[in-house]
C-alpha positions, -999 to +999 in steps of 0.1 A: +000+000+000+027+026+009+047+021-020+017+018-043+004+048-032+043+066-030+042+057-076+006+072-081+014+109-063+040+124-038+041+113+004+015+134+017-012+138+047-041+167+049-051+173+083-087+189+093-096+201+123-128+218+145-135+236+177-127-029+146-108-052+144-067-042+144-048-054+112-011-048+130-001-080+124+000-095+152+025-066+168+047-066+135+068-034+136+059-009+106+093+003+082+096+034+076+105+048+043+128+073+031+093+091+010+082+127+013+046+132+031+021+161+026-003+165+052-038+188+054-055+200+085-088+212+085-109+228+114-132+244+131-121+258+163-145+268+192-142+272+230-119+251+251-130+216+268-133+223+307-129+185+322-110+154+319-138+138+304-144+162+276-129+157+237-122+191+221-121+183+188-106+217+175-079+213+203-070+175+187-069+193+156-043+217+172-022+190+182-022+174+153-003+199+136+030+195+166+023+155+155+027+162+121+057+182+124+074+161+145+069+133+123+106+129+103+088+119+074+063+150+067+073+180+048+042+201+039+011+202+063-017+227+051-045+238+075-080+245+067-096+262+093-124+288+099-101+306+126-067+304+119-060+334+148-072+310+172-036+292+166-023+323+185-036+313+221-009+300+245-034+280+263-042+248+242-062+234+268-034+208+278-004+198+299+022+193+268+046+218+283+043+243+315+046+272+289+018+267+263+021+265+228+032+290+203+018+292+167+033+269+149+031+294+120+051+320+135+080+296+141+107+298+117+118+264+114+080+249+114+063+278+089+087+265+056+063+236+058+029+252+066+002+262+042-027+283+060-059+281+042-089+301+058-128+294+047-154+314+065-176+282+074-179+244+069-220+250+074-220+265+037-199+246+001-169+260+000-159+260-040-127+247-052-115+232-018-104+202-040-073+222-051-060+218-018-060+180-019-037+175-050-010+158-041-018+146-013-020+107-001-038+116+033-061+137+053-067+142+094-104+154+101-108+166+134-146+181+125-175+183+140-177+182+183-194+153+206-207+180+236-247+190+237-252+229+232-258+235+277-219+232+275-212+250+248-242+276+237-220+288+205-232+248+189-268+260+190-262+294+167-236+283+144-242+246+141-229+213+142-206+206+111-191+169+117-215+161+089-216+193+061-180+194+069-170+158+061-195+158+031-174+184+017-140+168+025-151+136+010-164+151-023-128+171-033-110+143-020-126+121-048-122+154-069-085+150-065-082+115-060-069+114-026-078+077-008-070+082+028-086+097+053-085+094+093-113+109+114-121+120+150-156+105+161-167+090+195-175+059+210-209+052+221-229+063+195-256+038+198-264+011+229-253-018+201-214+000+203-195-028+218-163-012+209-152-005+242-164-024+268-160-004+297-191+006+318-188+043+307-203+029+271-236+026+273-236+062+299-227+078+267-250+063+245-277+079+269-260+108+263-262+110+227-300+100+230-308+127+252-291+158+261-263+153+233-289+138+208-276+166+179-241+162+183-253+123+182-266+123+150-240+147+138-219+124+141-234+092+131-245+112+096-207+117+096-200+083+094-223+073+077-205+094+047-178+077+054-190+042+052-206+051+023-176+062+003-152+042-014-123+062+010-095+042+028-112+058+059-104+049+094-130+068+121-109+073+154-129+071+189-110+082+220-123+072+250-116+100+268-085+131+267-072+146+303-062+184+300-040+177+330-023+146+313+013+144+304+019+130+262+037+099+270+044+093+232+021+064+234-014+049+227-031+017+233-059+005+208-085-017+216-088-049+198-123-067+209-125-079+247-097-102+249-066-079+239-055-041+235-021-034+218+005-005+231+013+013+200+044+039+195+051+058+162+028+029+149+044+000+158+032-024+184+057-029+208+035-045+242+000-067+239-023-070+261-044-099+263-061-127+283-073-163+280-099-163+303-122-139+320-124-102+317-101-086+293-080-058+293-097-020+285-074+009+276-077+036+303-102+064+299-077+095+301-052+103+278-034+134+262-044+151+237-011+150+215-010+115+220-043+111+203-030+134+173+000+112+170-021+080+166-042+100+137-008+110+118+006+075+122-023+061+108-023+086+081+011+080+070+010+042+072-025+031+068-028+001+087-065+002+100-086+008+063-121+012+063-130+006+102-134+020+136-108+021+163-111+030+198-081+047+211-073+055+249-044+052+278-031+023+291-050-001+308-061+007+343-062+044+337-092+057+355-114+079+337-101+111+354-070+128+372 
């Protein structure tokens, strides 16, 4: 896959931001090759998250920009975003470094590989945003937001766009004949989502049928597009990002009930699994860099096509602090 897609076009990953079964291999580590890669970023950036519980999406996005940069193998990243000032706020909402973030654009090193494009919304078509794909072999969605509108009152006025976000996405992708695509959604979209089996599931499937019933179906729409598209998608559900947590460089991915696999830089490199009895659950807390790392090292190597994956901390984590 890497090297058929490295002979159709140039390396490359498009990131966008806002506000399942594991093919690994059985833990086989993933080369890495000596390509170029081209990443895109599009979001939509609102207010901050406020607990441990809570996925930003926009701030995800954010991140995913430090984990595409950091990435030795990336060498253009543009960003689609509705705010693109927003970048400029020390405060990402996270615990990646005692003195905030700077915008990434404003560092010398970092900007010789940054494109900024700027749309005024996702709720309306934005023409020619397929020009912006060429070239590239990937995309990072961080659209659309999981929290009902009593947390954040700005949802109600200027909509969800998980779904007229990703409709558009999807349509200049096939425009310019880009394949892959990873997402941000959630788990515990519906009672039948089994994807995590952790008693916190089926808490936020009420959620998502009562008080968070349009971000819900925002988001099912979403990926429903998705599923519905002959895309090399891969729809990412975090179980849950702590503000206060510390990016350990690490993720673990659940794999069923019987095993979860710690990942680094997309290779396996720990499995954790049982014979009998309960199985392991990845934690509920984790940071949100970590989760943007997962999304680029999925985007560059494409090993989870076509599926969901839940992503969260190492087993035992508890759900906060």
């Amino acid at each position: 896959m890497l090297l058929h897609l490295f002979a159709k076009f140039p390396r490359g990953i498009h990131i966008l931001y806002s506000s399942s079964n594991l093919s690994v291999d059985e833990c086989r580590p993933i080369c890495l090759f000596a390509y170029r890669c081209f990443i895109i970023v599009t979001l939509t950036l609102l207010s901050h998250a406020h607990t441990s519980h809570d996925i930003m999406h926009s701030d995800v996005g954010r991140h995913a920009i430090l984990a595409a940069l950091e990435n030795p193998i990336v060498d253009k990243i543009t960003v689609i975003t509705e705010y693109p000032e927003l970048l400029n706020e020390k405060n990402w909402e996270c615990n990646c470094s005692p003195e905030g973030h700077t915008n990434p654009f404003k560092d010398p090193e970092a900007s010789s590989k940054l494109e900024m494009v700027k749309i005024d919304t996702w709720k309306k078509e934005q023409p020619n945003l397929s020009q912006y794909f060429v070239g590239a072999n990937g995309v990072i969605s961080c659209l659309g937001h999981r929290q009902p509108g009593w947390k954040y009152p700005e949802l109600k006025t200027r909509g969800l766009i998980a779904y007229n976000g990703s409709r558009q996405v999807i349509k200049a992708m096939v425009e310019a004949n880009v394949k892959r695509i990873v997402a941000i959604s959630s788990f515990g979209l519906n009672y039948s989502d089994k994807s995590w089996p952790h008693w916190a599931s089926p808490i936020m499937a009420c959620m998502f049928m009562t008080c968070a019933r349009k971000a819900g179906k925002d988001l099912t729409k979403m990926e429903d597009a998705y599923k519905e598209s002959n895309l090399d998608y891969l729809l990412v559900k975090p179980v849950g990002i702590g503000e206060e947590v510390v990016p350990v460089g690490r993720y673990y991915l659940q794999d069923g009930k019987k095993k979860v696999y710690e990942m680094c830089r997309g290779s396996c490199i720990y499995t954790y699994e049982v014979s009998k009895g309960p199985g392991p659950v990845v934690g509920g807390n984790m940071a949100k860099l970590d989760v943007a790392r997962f999304m680029v090292d999925e985007a560059v190597h494409s090993t989870l096509i076509r599926q969901e994956q839940v992503v969260g901390a190492k087993p035992g984590t508890p759900m906060s602090g």
